[in-house]
PDB file of the backbone (N, CA, C, O) and the ligand in Angstrom, with CONECT records:
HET     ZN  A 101       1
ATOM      1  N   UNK A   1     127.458 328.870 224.538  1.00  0.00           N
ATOM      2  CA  UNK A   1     128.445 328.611 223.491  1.00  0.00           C
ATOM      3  C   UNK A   1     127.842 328.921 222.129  1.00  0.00           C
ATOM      4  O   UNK A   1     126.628 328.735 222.050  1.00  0.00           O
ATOM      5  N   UNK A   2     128.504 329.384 220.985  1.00  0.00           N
ATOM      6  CA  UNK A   2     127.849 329.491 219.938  1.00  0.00           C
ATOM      7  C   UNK A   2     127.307 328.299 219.212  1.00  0.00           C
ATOM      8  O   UNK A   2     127.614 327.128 219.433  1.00  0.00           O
ATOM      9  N   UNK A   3     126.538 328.704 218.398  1.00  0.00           N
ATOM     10  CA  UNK A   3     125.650 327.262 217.903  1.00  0.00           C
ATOM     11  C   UNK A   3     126.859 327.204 216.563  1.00  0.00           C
ATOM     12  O   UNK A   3     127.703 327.989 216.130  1.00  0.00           O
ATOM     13  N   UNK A   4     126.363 325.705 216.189  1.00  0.00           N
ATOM     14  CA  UNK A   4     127.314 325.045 215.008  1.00  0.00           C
ATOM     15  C   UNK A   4     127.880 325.831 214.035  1.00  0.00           C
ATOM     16  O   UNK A   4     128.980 325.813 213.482  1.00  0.00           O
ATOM     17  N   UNK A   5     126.121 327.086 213.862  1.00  0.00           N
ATOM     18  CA  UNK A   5     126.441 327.894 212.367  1.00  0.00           C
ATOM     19  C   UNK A   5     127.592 328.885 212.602  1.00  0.00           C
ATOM     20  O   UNK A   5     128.381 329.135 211.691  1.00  0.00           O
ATOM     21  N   UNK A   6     127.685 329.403 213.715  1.00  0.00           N
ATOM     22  CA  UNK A   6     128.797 330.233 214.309  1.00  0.00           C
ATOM     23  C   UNK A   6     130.040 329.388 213.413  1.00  0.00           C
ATOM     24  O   UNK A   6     130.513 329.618 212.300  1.00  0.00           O
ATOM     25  N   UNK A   7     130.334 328.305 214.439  1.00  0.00           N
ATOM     26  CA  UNK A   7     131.525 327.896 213.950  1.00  0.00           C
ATOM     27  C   UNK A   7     131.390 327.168 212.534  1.00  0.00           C
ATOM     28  O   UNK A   7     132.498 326.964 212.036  1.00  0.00           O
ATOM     29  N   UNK A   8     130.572 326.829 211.943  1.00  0.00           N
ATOM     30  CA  UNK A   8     130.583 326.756 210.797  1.00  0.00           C
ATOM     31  C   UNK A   8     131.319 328.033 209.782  1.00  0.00           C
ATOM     32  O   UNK A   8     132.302 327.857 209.061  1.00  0.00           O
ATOM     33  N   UNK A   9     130.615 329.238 209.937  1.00  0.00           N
ATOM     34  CA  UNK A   9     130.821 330.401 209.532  1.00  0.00           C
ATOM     35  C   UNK A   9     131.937 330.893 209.607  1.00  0.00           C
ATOM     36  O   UNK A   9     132.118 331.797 208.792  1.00  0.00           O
ATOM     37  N   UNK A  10     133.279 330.527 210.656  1.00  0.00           N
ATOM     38  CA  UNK A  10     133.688 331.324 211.175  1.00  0.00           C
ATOM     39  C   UNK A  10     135.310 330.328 210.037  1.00  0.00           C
ATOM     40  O   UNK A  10     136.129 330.685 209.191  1.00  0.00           O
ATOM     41  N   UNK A  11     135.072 329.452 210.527  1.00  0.00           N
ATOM     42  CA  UNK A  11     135.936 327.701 209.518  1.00  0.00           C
ATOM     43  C   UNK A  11     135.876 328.445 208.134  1.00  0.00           C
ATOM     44  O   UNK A  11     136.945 328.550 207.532  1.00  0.00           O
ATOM     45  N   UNK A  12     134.734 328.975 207.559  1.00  0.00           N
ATOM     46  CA  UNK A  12     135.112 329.282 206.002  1.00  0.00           C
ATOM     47  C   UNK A  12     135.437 330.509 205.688  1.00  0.00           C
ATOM     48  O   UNK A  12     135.809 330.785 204.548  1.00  0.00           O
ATOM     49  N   UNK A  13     135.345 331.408 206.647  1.00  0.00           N
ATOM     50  CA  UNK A  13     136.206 332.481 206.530  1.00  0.00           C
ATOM     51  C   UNK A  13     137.696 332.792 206.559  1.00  0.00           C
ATOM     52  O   UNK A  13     138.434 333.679 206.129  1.00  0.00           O
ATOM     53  N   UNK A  14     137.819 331.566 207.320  1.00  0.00           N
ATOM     54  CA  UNK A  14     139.737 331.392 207.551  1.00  0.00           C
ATOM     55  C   UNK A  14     139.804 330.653 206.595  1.00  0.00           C
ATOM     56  O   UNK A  14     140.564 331.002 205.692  1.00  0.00           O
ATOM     57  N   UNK A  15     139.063 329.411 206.449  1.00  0.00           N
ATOM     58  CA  UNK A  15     140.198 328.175 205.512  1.00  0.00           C
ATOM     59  C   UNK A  15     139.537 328.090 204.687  1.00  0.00           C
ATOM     60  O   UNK A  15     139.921 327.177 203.956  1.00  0.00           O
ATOM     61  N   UNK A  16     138.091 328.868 204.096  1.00  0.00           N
ATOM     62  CA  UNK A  16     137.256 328.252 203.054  1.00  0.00           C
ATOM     63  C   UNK A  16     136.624 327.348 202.511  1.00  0.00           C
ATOM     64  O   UNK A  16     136.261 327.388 201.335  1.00  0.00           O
ATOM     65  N   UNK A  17     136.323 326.029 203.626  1.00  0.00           N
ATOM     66  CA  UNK A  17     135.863 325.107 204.164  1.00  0.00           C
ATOM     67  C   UNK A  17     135.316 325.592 205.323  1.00  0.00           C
ATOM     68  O   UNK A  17     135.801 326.502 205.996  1.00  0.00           O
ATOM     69  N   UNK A  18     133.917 324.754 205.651  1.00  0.00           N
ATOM     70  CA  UNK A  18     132.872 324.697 206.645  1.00  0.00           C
ATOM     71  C   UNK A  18     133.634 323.769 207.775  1.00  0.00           C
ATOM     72  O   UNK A  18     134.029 324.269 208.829  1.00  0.00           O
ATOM     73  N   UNK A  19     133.777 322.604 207.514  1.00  0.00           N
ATOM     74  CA  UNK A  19     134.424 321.784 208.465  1.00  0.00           C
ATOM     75  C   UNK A  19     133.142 321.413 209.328  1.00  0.00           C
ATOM     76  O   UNK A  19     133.255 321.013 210.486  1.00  0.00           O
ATOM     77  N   UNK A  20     131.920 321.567 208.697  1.00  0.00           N
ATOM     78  CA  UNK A  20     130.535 320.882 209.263  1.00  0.00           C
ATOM     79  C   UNK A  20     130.535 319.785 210.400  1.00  0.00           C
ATOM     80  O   UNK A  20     129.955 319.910 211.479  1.00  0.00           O
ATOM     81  N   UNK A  21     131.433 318.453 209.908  1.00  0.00           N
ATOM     82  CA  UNK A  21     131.305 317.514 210.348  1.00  0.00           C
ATOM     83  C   UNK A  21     131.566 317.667 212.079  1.00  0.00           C
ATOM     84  O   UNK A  21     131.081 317.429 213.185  1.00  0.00           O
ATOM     85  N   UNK A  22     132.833 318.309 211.290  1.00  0.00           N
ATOM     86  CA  UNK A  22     133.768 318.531 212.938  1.00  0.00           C
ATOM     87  C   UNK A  22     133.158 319.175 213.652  1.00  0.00           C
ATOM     88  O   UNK A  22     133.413 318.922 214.830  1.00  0.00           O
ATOM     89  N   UNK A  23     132.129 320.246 213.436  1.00  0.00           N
ATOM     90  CA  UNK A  23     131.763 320.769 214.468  1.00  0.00           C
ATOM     91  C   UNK A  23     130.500 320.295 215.070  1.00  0.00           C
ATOM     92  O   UNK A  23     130.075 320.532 216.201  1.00  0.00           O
ATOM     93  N   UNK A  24     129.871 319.454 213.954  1.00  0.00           N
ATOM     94  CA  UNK A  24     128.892 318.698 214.483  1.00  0.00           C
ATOM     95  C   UNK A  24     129.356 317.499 215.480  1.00  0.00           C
ATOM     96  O   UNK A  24     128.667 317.132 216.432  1.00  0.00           O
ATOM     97  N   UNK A  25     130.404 317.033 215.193  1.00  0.00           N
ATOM     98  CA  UNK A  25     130.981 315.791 216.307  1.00  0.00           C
ATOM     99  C   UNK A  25     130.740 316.232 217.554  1.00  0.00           C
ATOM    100  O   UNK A  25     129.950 315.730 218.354  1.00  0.00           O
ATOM    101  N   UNK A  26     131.844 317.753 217.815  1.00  0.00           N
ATOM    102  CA  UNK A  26     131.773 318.349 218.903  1.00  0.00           C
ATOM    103  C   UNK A  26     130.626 318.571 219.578  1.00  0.00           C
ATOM    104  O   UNK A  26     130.397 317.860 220.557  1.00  0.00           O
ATOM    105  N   UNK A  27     129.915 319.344 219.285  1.00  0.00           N
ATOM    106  CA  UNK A  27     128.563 320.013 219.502  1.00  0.00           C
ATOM    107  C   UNK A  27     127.032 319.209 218.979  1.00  0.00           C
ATOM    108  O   UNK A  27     126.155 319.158 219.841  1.00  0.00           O
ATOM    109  N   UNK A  28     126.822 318.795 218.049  1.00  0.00           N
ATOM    110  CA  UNK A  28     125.907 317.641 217.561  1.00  0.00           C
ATOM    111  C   UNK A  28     125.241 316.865 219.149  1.00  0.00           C
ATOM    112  O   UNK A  28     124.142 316.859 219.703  1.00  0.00           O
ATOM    113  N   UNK A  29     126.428 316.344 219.405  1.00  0.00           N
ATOM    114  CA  UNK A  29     125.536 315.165 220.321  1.00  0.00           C
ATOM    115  C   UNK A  29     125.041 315.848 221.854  1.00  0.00           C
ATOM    116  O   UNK A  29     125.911 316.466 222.468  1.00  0.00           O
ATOM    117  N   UNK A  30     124.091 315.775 222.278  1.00  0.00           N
ATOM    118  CA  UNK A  30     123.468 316.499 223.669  1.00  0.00           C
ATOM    119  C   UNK A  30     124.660 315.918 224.723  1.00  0.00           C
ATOM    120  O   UNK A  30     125.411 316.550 225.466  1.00  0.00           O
ATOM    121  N   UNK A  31     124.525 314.358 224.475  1.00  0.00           N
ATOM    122  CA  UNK A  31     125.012 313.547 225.339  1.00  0.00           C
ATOM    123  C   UNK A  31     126.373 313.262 225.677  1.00  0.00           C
ATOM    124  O   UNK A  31     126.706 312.924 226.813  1.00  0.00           O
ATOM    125  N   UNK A  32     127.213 313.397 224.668  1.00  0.00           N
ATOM    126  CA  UNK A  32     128.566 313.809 224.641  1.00  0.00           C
ATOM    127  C   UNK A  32     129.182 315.052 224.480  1.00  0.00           C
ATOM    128  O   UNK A  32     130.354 315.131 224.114  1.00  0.00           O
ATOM    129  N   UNK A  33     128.588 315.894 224.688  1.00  0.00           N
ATOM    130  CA  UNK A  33     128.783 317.792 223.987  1.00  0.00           C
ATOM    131  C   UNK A  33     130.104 317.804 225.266  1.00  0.00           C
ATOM    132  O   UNK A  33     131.273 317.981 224.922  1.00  0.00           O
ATOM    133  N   UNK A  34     129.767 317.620 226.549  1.00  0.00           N
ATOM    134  CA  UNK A  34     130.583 317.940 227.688  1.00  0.00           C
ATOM    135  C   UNK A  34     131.979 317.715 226.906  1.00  0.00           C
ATOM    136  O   UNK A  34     132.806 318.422 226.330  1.00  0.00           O
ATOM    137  N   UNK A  35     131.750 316.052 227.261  1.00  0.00           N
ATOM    138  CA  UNK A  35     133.159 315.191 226.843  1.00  0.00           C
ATOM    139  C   UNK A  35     133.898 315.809 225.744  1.00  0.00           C
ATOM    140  O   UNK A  35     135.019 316.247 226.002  1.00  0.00           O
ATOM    141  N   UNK A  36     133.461 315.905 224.614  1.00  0.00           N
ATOM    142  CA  UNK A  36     134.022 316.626 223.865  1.00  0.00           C
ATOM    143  C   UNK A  36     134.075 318.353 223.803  1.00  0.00           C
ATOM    144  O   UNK A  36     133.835 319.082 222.841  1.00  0.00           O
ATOM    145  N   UNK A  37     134.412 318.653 224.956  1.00  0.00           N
ATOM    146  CA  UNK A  37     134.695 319.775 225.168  1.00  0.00           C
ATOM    147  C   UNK A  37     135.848 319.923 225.965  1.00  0.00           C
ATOM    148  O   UNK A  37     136.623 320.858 226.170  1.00  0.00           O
ATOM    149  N   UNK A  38     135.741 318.488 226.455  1.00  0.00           N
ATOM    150  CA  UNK A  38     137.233 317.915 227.865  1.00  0.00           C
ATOM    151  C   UNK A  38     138.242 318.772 227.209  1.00  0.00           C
ATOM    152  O   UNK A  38     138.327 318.485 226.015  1.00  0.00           O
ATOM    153  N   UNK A  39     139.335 320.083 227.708  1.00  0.00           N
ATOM    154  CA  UNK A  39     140.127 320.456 227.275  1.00  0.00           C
ATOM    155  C   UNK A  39     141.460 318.715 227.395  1.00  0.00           C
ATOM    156  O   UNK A  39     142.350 318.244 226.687  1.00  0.00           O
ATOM    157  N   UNK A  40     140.967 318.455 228.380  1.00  0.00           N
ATOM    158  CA  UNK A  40     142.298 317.377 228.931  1.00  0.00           C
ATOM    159  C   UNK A  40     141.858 316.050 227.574  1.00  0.00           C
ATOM    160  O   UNK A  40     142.530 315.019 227.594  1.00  0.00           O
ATOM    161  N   UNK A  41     141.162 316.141 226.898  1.00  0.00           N
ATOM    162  CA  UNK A  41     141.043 315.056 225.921  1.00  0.00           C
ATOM    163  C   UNK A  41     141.433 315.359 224.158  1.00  0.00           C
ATOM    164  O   UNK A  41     141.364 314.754 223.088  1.00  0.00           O
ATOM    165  N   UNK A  42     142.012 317.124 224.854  1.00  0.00           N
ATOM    166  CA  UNK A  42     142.093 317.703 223.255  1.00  0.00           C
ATOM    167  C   UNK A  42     143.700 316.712 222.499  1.00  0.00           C
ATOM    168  O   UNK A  42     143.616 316.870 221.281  1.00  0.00           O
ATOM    169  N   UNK A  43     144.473 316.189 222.697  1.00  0.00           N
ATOM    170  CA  UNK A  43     145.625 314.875 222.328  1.00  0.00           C
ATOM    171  C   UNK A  43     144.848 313.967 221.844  1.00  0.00           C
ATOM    172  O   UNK A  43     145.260 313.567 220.755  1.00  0.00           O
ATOM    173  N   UNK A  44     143.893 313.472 222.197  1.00  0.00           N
ATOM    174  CA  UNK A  44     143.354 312.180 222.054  1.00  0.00           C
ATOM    175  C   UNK A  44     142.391 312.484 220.880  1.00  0.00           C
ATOM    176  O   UNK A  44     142.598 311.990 219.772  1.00  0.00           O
ATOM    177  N   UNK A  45     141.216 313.394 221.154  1.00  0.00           N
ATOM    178  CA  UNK A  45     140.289 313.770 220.154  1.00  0.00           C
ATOM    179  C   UNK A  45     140.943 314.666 218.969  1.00  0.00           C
ATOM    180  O   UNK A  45     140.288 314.963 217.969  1.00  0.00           O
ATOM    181  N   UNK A  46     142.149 315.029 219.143  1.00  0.00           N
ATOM    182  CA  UNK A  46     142.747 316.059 218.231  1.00  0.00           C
ATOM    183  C   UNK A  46     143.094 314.942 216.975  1.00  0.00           C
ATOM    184  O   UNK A  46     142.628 314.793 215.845  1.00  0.00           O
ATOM    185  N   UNK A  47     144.056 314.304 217.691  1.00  0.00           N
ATOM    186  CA  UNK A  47     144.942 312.905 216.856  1.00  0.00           C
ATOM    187  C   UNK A  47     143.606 312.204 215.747  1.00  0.00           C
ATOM    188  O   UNK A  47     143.625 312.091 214.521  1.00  0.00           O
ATOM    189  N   UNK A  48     142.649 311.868 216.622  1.00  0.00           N
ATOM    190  CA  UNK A  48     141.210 311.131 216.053  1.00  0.00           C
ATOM    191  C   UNK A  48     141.419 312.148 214.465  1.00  0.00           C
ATOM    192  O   UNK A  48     142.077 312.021 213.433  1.00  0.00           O
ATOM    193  N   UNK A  49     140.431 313.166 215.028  1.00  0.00           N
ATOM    194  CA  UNK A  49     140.454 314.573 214.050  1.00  0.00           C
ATOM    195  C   UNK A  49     141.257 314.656 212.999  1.00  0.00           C
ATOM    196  O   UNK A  49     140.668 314.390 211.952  1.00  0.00           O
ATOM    197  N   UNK A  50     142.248 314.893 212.892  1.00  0.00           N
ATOM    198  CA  UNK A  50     143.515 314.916 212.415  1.00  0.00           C
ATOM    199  C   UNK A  50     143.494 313.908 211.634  1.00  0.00           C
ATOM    200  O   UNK A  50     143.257 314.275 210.483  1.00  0.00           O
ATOM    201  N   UNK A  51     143.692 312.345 211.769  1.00  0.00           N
ATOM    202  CA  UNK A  51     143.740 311.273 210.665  1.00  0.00           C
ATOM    203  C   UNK A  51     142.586 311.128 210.103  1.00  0.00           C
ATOM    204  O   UNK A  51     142.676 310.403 209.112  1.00  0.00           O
ATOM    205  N   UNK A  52     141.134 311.649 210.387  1.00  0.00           N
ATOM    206  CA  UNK A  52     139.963 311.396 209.877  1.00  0.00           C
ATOM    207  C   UNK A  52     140.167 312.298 208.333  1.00  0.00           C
ATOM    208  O   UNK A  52     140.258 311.899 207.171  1.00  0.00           O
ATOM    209  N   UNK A  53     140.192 314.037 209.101  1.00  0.00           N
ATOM    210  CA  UNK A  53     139.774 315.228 208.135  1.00  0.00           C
ATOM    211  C   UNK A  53     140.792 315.833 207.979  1.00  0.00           C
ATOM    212  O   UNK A  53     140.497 316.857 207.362  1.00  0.00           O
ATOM    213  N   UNK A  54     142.201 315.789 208.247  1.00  0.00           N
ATOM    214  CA  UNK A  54     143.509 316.205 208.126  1.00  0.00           C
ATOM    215  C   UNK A  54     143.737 317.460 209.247  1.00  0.00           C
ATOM    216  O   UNK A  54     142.868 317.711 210.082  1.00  0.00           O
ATOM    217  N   UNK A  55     145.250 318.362 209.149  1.00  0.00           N
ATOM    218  CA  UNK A  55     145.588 319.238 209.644  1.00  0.00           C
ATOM    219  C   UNK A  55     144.861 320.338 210.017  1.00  0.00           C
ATOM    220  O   UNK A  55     144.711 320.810 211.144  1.00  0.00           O
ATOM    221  N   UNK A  56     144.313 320.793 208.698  1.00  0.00           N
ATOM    222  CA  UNK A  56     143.846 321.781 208.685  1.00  0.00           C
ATOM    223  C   UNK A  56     142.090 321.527 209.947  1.00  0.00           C
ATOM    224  O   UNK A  56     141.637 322.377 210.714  1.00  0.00           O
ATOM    225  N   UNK A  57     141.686 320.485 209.763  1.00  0.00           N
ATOM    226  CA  UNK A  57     140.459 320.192 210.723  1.00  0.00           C
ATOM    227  C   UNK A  57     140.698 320.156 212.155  1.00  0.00           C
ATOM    228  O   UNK A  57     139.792 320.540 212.894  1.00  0.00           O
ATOM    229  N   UNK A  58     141.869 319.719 212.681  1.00  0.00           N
ATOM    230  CA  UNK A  58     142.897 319.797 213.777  1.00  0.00           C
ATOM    231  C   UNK A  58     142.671 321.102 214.399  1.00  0.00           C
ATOM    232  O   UNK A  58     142.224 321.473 215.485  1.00  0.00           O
ATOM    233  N   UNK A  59     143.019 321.540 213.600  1.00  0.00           N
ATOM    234  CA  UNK A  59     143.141 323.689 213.808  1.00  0.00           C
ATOM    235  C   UNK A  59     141.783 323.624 214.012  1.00  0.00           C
ATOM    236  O   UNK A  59     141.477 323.782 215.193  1.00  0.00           O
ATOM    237  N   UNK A  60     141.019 323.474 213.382  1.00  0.00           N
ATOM    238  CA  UNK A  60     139.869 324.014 213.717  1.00  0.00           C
ATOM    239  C   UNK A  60     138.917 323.730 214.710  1.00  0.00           C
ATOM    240  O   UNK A  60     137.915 324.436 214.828  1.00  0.00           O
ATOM    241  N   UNK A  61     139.149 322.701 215.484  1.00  0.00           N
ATOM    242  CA  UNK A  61     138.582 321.733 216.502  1.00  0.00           C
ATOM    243  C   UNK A  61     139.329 322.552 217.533  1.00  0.00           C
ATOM    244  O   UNK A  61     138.908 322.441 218.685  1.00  0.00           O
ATOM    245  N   UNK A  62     140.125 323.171 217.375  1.00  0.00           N
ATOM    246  CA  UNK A  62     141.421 323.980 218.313  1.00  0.00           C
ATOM    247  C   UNK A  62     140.784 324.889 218.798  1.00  0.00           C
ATOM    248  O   UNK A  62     140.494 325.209 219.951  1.00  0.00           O
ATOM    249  N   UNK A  63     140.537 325.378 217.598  1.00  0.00           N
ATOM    250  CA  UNK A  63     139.891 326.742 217.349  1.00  0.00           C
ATOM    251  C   UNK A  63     138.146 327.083 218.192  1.00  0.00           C
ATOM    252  O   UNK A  63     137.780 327.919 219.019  1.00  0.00           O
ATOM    253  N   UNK A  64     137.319 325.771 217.337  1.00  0.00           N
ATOM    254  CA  UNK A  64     136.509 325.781 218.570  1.00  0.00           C
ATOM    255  C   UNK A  64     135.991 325.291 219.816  1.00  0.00           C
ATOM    256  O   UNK A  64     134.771 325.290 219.985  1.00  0.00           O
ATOM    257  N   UNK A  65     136.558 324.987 220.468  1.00  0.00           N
ATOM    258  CA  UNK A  65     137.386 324.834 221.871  1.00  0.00           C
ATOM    259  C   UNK A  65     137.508 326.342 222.332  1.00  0.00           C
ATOM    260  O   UNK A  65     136.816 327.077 223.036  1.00  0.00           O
ATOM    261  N   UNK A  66     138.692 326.482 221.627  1.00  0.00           N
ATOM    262  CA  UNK A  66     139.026 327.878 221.993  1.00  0.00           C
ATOM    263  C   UNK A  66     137.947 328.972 222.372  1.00  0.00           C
ATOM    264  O   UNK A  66     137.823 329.504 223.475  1.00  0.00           O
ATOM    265  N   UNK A  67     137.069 329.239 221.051  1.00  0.00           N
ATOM    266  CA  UNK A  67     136.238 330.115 220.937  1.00  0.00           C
ATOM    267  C   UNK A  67     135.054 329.822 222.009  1.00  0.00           C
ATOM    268  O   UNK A  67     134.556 330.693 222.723  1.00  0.00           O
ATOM    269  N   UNK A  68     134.726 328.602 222.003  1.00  0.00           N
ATOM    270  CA  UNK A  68     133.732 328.313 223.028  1.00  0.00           C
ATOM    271  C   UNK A  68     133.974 328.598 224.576  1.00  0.00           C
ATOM    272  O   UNK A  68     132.908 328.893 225.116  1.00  0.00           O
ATOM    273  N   UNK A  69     134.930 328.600 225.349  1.00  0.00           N
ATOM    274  CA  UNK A  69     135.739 329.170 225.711  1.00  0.00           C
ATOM    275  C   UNK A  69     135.645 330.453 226.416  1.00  0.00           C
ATOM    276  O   UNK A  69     135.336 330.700 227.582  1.00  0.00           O
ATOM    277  N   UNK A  70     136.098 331.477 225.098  1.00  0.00           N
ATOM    278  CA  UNK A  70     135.713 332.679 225.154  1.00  0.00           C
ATOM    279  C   UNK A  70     134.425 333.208 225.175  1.00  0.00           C
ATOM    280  O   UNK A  70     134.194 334.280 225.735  1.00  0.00           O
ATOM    281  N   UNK A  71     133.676 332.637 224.688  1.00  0.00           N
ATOM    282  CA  UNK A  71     132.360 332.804 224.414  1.00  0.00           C
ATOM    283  C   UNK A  71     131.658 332.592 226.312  1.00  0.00           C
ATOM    284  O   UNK A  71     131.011 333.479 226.868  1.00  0.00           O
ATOM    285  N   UNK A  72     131.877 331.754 226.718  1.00  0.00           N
ATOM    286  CA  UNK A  72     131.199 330.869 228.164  1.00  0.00           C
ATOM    287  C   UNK A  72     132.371 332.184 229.093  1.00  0.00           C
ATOM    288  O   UNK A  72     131.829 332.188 230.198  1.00  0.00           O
ATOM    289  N   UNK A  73     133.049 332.755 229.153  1.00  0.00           N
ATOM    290  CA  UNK A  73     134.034 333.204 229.930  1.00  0.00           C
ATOM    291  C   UNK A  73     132.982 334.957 229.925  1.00  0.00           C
ATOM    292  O   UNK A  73     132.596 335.481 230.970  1.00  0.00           O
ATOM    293  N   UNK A  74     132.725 335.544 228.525  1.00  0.00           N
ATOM    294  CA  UNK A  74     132.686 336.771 228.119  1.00  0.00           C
ATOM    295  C   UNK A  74     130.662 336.849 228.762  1.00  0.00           C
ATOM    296  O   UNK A  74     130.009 337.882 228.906  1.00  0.00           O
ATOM    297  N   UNK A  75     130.212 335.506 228.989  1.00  0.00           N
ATOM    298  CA  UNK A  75     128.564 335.513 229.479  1.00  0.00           C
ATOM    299  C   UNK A  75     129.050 335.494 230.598  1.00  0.00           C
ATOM    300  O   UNK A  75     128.634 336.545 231.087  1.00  0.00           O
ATOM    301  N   UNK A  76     129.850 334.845 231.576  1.00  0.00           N
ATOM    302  CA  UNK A  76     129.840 334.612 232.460  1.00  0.00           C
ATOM    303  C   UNK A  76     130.287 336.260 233.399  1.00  0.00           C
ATOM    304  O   UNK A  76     129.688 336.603 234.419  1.00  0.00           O
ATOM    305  N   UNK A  77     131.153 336.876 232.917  1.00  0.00           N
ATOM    306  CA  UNK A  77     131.642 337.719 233.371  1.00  0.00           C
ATOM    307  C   UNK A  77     130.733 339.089 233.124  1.00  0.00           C
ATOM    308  O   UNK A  77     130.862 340.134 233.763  1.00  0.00           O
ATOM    309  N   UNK A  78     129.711 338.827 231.969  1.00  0.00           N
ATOM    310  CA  UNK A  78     128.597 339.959 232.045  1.00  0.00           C
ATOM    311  C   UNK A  78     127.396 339.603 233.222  1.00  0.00           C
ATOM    312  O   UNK A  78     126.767 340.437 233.874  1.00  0.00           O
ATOM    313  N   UNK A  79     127.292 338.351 233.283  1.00  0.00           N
ATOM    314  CA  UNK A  79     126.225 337.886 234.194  1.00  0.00           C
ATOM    315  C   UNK A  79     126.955 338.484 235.640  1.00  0.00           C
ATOM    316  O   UNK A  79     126.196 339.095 236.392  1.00  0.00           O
ATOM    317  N   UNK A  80     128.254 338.349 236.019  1.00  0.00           N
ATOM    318  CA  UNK A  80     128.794 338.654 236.889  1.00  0.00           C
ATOM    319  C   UNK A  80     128.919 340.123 237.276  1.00  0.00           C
ATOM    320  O   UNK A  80     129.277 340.354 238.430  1.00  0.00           O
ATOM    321  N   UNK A  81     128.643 341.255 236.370  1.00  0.00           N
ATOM    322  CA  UNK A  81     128.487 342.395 236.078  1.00  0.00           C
ATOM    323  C   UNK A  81     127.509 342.732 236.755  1.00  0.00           C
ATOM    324  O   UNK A  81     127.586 343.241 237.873  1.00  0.00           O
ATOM    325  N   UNK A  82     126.492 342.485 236.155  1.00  0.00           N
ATOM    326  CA  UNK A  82     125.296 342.733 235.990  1.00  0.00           C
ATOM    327  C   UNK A  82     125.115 342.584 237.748  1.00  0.00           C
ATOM    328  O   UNK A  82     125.017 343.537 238.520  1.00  0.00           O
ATOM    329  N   UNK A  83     125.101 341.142 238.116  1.00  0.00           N
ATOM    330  CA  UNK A  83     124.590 340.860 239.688  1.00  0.00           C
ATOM    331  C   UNK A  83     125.287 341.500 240.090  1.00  0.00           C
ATOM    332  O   UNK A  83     124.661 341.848 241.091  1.00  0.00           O
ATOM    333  N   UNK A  84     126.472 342.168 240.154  1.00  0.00           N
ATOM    334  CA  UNK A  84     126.820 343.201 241.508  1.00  0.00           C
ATOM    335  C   UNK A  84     126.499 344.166 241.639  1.00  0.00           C
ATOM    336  O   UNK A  84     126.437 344.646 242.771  1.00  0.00           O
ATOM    337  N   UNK A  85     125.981 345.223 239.972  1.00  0.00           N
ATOM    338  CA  UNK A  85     125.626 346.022 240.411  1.00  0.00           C
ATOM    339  C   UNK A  85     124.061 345.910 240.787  1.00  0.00           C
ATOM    340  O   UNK A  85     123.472 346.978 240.954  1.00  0.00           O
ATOM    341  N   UNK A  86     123.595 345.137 240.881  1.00  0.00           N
ATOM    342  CA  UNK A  86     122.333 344.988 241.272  1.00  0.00           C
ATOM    343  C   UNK A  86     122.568 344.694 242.915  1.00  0.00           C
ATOM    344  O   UNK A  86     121.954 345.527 243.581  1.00  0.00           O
ATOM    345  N   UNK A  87     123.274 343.757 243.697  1.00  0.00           N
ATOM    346  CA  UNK A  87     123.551 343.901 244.470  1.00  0.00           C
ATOM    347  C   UNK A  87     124.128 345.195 245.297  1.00  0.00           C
ATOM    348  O   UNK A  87     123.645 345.543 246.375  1.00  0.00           O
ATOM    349  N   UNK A  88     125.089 345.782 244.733  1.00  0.00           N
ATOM    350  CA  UNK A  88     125.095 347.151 245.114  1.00  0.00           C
ATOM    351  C   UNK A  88     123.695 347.864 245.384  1.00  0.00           C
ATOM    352  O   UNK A  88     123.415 348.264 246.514  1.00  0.00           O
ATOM    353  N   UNK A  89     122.577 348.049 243.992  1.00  0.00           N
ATOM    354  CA  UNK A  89     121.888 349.111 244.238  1.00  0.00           C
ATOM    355  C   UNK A  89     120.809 348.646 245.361  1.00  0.00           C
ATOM    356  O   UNK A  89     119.971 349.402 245.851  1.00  0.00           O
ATOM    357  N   UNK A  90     120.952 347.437 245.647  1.00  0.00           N
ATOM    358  CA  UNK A  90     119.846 346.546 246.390  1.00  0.00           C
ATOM    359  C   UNK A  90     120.371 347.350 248.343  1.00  0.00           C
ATOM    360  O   UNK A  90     119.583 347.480 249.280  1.00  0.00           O
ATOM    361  N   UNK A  91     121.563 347.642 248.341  1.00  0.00           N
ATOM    362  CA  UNK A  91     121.906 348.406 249.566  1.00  0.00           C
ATOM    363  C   UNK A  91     122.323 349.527 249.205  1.00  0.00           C
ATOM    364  O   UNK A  91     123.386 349.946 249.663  1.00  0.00           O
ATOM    365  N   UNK A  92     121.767 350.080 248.529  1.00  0.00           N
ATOM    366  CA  UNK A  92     122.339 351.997 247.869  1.00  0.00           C
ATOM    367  C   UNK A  92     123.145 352.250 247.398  1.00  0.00           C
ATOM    368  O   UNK A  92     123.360 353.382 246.964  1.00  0.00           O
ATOM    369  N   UNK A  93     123.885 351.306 247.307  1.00  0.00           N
ATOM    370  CA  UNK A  93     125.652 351.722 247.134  1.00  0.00           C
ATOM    371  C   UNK A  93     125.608 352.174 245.612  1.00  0.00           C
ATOM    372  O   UNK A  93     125.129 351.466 244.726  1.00  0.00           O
ATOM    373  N   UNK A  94     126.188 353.493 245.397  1.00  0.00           N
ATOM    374  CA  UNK A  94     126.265 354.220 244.314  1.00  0.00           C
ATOM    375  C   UNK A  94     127.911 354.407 243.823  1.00  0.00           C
ATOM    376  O   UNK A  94     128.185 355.063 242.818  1.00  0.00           O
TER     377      UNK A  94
HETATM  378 ZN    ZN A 101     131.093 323.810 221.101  1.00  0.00          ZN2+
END
């Protein structure tokens, strides 16, 4: 997943705010990183979000979710690449 500065970086390019906190909530703790990644807890942690740092922080907690996401999907599917054709060349297959 990308590290904080990612989504740090990515928050002030759209809204011009870092939104630091939020992404440290998410990502910050070793021990809760999972949990707060629970897509099925995004209502509950969104709402939290939302009355803490407003709307606009909402979106962005959305956002990285989202991106993290993409990010774990786009390794996974190169790692998945990679081992077949290695598997292939491991029995010739050209
Ligand atoms: Zn994350």
């Amino acid at each position: 997943m990308p590290p904080i500065d990612n989504h740090v970086k990515k928050s002030m390019e759209k809204t011009g705010k870092d939104y630091k906190d939020v992404h440290e909530w998410i990502d910050g703790d070793p021990e809760k990183k999972a949990e707060r990644h629970d897509i099925t807890k995004i209502y509950e942690y969104g709402k939290m979000i939302e009355e803490k740092y407003g709307k606009e922080a909402l979106q962005e907690y959305i956002q990285h979710i989202h991106d993290d996401v993409k990010t774990k999907f786009e390794h996974l599917q190169h790692d998945m690449e990679k081992k077949i054709v290695d598997t292939l060349a491991y029995f010739g297959v050209k």
